[in-house]
C-alpha positions as MATLAB code, in Angstrom:
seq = 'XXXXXXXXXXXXXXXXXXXXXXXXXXXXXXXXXXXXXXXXXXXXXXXXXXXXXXXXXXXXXXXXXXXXXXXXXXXXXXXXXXXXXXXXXXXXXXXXXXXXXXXXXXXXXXXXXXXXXXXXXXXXXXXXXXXXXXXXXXXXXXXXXXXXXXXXXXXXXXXXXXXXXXXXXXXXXXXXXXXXXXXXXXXXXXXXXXXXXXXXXXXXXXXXXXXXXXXXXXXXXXXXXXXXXXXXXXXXXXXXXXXXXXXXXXXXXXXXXXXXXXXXXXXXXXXXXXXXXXXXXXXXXXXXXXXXXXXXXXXXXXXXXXXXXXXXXXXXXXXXXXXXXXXXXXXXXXXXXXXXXXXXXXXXXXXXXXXXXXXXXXXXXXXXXXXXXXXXXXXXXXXXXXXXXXXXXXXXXXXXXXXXXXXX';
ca = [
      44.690   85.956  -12.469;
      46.129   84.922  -15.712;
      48.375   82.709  -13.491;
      46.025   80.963  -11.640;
      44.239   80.084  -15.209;
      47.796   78.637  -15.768;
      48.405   76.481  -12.869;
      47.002   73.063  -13.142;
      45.791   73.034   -9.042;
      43.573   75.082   -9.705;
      42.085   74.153  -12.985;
      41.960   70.622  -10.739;
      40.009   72.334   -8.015;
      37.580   74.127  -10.489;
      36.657   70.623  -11.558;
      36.414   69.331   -8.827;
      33.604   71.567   -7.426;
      31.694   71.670  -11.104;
      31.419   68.030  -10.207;
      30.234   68.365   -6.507;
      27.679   70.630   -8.042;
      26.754   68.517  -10.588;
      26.491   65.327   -7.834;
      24.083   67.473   -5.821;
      21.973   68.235   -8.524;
      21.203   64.715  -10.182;
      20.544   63.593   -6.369;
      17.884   65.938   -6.380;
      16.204   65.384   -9.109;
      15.903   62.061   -8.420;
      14.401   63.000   -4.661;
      12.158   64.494   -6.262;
      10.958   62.187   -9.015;
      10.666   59.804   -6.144;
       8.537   62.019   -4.383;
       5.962   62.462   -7.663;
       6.167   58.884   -7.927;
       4.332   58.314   -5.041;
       2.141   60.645   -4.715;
       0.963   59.645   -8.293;
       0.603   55.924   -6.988;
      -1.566   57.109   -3.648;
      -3.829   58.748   -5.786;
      -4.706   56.494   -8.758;
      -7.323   54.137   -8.536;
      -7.100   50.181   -7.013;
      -7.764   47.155   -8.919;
      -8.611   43.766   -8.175;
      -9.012   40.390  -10.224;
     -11.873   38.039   -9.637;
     -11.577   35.122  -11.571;
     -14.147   32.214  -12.097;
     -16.747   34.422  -12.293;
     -19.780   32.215  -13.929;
     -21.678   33.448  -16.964;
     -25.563   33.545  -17.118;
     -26.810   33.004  -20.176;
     -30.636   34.885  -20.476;
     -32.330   32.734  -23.415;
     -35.766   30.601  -23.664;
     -34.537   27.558  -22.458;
     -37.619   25.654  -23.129;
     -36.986   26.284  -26.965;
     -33.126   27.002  -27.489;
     -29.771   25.227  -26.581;
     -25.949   27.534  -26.690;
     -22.812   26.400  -27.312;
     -19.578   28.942  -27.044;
     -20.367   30.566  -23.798;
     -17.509   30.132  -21.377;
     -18.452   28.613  -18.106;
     -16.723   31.107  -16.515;
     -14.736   34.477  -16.835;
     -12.587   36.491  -14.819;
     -13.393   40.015  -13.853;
     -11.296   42.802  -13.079;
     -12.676   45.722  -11.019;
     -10.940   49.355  -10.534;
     -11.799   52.087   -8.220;
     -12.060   53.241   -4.566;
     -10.329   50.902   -2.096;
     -13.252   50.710    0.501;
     -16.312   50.027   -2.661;
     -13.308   47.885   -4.160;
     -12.783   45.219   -1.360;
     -16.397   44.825   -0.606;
     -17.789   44.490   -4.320;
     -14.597   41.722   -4.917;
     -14.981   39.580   -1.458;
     -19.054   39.806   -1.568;
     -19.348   38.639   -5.611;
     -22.680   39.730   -5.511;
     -22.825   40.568   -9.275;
     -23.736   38.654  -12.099;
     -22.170   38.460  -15.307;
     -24.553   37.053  -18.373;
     -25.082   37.135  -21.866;
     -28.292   38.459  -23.371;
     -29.438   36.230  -26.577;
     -33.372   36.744  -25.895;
     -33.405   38.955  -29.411;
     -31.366   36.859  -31.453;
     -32.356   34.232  -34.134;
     -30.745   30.966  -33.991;
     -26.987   30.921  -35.974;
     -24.037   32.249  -34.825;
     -23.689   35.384  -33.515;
     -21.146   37.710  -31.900;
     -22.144   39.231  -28.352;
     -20.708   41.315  -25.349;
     -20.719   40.099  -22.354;
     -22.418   42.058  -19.887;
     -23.053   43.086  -15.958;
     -24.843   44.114  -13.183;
     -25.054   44.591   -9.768;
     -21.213   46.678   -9.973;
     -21.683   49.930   -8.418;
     -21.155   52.670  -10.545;
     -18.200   54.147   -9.175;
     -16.030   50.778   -9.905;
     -15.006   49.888  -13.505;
     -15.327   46.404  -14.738;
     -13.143   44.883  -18.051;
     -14.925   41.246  -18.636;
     -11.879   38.970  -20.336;
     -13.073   37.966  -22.662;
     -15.124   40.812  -23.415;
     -16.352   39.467  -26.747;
     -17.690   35.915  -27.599;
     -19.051   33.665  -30.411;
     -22.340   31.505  -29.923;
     -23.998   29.220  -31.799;
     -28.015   29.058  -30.947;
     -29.726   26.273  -31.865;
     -33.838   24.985  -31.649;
     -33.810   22.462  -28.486;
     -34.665   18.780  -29.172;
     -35.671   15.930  -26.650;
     -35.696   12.094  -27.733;
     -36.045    9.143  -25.466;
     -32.972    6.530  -25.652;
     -32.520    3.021  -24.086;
     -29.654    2.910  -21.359;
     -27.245    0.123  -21.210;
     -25.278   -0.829  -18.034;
     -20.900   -0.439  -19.091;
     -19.436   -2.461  -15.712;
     -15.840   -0.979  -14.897;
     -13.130   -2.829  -12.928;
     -14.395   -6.371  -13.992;
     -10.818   -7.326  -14.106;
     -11.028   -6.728   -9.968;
     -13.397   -9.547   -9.585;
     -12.856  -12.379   -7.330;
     -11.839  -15.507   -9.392;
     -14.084  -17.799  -10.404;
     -17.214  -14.944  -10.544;
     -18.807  -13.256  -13.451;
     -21.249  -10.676  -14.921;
     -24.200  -12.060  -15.998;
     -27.840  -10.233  -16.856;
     -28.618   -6.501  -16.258;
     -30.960   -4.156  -16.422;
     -31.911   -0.309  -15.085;
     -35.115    1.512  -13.598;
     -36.203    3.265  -15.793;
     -35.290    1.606  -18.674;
     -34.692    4.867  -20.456;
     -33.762    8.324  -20.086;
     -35.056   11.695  -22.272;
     -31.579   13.947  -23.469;
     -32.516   17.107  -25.173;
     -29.737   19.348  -26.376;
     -29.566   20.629  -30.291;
     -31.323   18.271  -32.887;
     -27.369   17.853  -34.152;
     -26.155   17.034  -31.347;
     -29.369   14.630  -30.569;
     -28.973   13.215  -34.353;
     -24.811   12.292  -33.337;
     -25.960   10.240  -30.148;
     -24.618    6.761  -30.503;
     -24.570    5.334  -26.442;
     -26.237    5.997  -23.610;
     -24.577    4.284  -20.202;
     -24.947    3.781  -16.630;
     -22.101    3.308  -14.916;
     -21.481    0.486  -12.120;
     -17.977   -0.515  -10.253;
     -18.123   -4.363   -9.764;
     -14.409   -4.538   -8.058;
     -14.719   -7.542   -5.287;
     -18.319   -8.048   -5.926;
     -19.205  -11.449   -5.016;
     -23.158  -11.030   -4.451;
     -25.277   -9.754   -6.895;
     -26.214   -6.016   -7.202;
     -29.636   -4.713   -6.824;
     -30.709   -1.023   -7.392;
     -27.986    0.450   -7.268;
     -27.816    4.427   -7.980;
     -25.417    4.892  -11.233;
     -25.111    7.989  -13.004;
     -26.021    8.288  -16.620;
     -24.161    9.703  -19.725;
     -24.000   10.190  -23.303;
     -21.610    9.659  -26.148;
     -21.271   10.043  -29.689;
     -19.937    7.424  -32.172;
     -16.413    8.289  -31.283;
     -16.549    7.910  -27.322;
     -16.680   11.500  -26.991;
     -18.929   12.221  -24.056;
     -21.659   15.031  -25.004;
     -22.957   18.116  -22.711;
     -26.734   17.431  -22.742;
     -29.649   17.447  -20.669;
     -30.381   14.413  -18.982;
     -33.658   13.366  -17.536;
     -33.299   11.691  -15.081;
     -29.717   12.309  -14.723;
     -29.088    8.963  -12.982;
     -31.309    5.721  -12.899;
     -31.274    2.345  -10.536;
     -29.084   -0.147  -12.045;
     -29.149   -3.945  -10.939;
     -26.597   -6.397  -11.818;
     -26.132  -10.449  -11.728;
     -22.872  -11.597  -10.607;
     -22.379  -15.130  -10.811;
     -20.144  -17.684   -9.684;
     -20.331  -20.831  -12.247;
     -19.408  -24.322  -11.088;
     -19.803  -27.952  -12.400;
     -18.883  -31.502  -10.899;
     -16.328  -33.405  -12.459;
     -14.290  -36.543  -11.792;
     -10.776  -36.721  -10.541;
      -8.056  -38.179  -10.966;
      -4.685  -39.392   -9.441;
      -1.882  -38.541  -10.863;
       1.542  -40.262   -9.972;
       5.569  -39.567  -10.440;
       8.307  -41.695  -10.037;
       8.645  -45.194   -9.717;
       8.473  -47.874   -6.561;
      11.467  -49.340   -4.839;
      12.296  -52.996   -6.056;
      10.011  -56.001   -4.908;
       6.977  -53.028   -4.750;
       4.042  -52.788   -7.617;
       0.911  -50.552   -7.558;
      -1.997  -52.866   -6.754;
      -4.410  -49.669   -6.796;
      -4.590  -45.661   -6.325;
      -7.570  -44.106   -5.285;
      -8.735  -40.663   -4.377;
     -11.083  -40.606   -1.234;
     -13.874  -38.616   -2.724;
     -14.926  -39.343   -6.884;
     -15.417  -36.072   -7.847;
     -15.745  -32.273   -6.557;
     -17.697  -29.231   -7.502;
     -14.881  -26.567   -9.559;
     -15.987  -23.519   -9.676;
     -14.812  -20.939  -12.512;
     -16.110  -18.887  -14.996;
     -18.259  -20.379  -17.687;
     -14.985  -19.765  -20.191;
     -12.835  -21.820  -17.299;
     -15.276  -24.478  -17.098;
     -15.795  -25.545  -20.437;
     -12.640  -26.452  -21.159;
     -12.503  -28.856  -17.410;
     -13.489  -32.538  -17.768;
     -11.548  -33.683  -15.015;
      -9.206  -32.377  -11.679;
      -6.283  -34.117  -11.547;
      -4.184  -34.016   -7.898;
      -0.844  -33.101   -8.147;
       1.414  -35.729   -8.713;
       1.905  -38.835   -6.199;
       5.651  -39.216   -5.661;
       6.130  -42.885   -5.964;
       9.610  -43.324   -5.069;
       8.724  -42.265   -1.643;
       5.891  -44.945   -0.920;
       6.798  -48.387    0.667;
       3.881  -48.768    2.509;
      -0.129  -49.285    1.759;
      -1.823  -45.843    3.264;
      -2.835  -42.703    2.267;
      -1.487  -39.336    1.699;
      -2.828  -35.967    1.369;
      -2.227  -33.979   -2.049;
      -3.599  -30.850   -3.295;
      -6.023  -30.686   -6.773;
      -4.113  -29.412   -9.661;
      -6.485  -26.663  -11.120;
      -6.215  -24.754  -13.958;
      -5.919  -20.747  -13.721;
      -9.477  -19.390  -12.795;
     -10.965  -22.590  -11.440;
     -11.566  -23.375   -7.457;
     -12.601  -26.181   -4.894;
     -13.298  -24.101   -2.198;
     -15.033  -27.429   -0.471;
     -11.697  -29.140   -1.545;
      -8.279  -28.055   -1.502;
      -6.846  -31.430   -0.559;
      -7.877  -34.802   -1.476;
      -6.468  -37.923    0.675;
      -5.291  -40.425   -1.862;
      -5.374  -43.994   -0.613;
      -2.211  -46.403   -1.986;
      -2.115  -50.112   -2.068;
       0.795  -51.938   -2.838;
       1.484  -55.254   -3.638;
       4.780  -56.999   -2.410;
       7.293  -59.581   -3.841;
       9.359  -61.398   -1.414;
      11.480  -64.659   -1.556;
      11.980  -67.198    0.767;
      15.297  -69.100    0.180;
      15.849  -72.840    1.004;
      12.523  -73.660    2.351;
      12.373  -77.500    3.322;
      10.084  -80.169    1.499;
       7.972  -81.902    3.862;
       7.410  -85.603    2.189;
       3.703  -86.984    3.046;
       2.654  -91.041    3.188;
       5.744  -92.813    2.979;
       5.685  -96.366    2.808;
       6.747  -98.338    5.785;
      10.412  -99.092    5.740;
      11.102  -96.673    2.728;
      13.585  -94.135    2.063;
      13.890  -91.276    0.035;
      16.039  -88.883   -0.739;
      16.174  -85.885   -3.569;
      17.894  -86.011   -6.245;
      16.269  -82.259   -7.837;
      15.918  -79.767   -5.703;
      19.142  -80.743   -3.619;
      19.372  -80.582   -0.036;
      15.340  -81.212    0.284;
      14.571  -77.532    0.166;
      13.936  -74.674   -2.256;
      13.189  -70.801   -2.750;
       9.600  -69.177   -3.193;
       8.355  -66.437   -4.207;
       5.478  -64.808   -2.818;
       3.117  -61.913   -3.905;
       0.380  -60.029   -2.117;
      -0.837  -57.308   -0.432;
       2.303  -55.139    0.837;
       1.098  -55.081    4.789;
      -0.213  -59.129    4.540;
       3.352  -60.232    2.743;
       5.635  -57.465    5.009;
       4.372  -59.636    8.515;
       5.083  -63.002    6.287;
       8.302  -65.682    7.575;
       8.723  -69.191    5.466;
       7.083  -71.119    8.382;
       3.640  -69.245    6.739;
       4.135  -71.521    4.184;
       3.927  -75.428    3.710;
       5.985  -77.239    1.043;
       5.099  -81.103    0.129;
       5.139  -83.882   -2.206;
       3.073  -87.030   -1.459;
       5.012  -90.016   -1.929;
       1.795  -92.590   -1.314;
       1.788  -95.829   -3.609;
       5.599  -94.847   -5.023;
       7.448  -98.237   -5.737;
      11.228  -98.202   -4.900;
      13.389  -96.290   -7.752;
      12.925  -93.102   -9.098;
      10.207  -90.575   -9.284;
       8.751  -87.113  -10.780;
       6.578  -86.241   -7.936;
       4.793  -82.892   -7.880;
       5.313  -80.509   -5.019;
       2.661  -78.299   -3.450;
       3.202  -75.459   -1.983;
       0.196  -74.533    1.252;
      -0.061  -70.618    1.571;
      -1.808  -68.183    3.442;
      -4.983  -66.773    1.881;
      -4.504  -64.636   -0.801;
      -0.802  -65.091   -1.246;
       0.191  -65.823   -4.464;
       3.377  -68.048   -4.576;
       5.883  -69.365   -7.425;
       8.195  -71.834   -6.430;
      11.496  -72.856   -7.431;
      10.485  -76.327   -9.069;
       7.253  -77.539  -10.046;
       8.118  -81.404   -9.103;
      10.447  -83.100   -7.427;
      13.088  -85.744   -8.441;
      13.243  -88.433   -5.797;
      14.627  -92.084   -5.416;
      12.788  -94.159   -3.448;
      14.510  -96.869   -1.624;
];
């Protein structure tokens, strides 16, 4: 025996079964903590969590507001699974807080229930609350109409006159909080209005000095708002504007638009400031011809012609044109005379003609009649004046103003 003791196989063997032993024990534990485990969780009671559970609040309304009392609460219920599920899914139990017995202040108070069935427990969170009770007050106030997306009107159109039905409303809530009232509003959207608004159901609310809307009683909650939108317009006077200048030999007899003036409309800001519509500008340097041409109004930001987007713009011109070496035609000379030109040379000369650009444009130099009248001239020389024979309306400058002729 004593040898065994001594040989290290078997001191390795002893070992090894301690911890096979050991192995199996721990595993069983363990099986068996399991198995409590369970059986403790089958037989302990379900819960369930209802949440936005509304709170009741039992008070004389008719003489006492509450503030602190949470809209809502959430609820959580423990007991038997069948009772359980019912009482959570139905909700048919009411949570409230009883402040018939108080005083007005500030008080601490349980929240209570009913309608649970006994065999369920209920934990309220939060359990506990602070109120403040305070004697109701009612006071009549004027309502004013606040607009919203003005800045989604059409162009041109704006908010004139409104007014509600009724004019006012009664709020009653605490006499502090009816004492901190600063604005009382009905509320209208006006985005792409273009026709005036008439009864129109807006709600109604309240705020204190710092835009802080208030949690009162309104009566009636929301009133019949009408509102004027307007589109402002005056006549004015337009005008032609040009750019550029005319090609050589060309000069602006007149530039007209076809119509004096046009109704802008705008908003009475816009309008003020608008004495005139000018077109946008004529290019000149593209005009040769008398006619017309169609050009848009140049309006300022806000304003509209919705009759007129276009004007037609009539042009006249007035042309320049020479004639070169035109001959002198010589009138009533004397039997058996001669004459000949010493100034202009050759019997001829240039002119230079002005008039309306179409009239001028169709003109040649036999449209025109150059002559000096040499009745009664003794032989030798002469300053004899020279007429020039045009058609209507045709101004014309000639070279020389008289003639410097011999007369033989």
């Amino acid at each position: 025996m004593d040898n065994w003791f001594k040989s290290p196989w078997f001191v390795r063997g002893i070992s090894l079964a301690f911890a096979i032993a050991l192995y199996v024990f721990v595993q069983v534990e363990i099986g068996q903590y399991q198995n409590d485990s369970r059986l403790s969780t089958n037989t302990s009671a379900d819960a369930q969590t209802v949440e936005d559970v509304p709170v009741n609040i039992r008070i004389d309304e008719e003489k006492y507001v509450v503030s602190g009392v949470p809209e809502a609460v959430t609820v959580t219920l423990e007991g038997t699974t069948g009772t359980l599920t019912a009482t959570a899914q139905q909700q048919n139990f009411d949570i409230y807080v009883n402040l018939k017995n108080l005083e007005p202040g500030t008080h601490t108070v349980d929240l209570q229930h009913t309608g649970i069935p006994d065999e369920l427990n209920a934990y309220i969170e939060p359990k506990t609350i602070e109120v403040t009770i305070e004697e109701r007050a009612s006071e009549e106030f004027d309502v004013s109409v606040d607009h919203f997306n003005t800045d989604q009107l059409p162009d041109g159109y704006e908010i004139g006159k409104s007014q509600t039905d009724p004019g006012q409303v009664t709020v009653t809530s605490s006499q502090e909080v009816i004492e901190n009232i600063a604005i009382v509003k009905a509320f209208v959207d006006v985005a792409e209005t273009t026709e005036s608004i008439e009864s129109r159901e807006a709600p109604v609310k309240v705020y204190d000095a710092s835009g802080n809307e208030l949690n009162v009683r309104i009566e009636p909650e929301s009133i019949s708002a009408s509102v004027e939108i307007n589109n402002p317009n005056k006549n004015v006077p337009v005008s032609v504007e040009t750019t550029g200048e005319l090609s050589d030999g060309y000069s602006l007899a007149s530039i007209t638009a076809d119509t004096d003036e046009v109704t802008v409309f705008g908003t009475n800001e816009v309008l003020q400031n608008i004495e005139e519509v000018s077109t946008e500008p004529v290019d000149l340097s593209n005009i040769t011809e008398s006619g017309t041409v169609e050009v848009g109004l140049n309006l300022p930001d806000g304003a509209s012609v919705p009759d007129s987007e276009t004007v037609e713009v009539t042009v006249e011109l007035e042309q320049t044109r020479t004639f070169e070496a035109v001959p002198i035609n010589v009138e009533n000379l004397g039997d058996g005379q001669d004459i000949s030109f010493i100034e202009p040379e050759n019997q001829e000369m240039d002119i230079t003609v002005t008039g309306n650009q179409e009239e001028v444009s169709n003109l040649s130099a036999d449209d025109f009649s150059i002559l000096i009248d040499a009745e009664g001239l003794d032989p030798g020389g002469h300053e004899v004046p020279i007429t020039i024979e045009s058609p209507d309306g045709i101004e014309v400058d000639g070279e020389f103003e008289q003639a410097d002729v011999e007369i033989s």
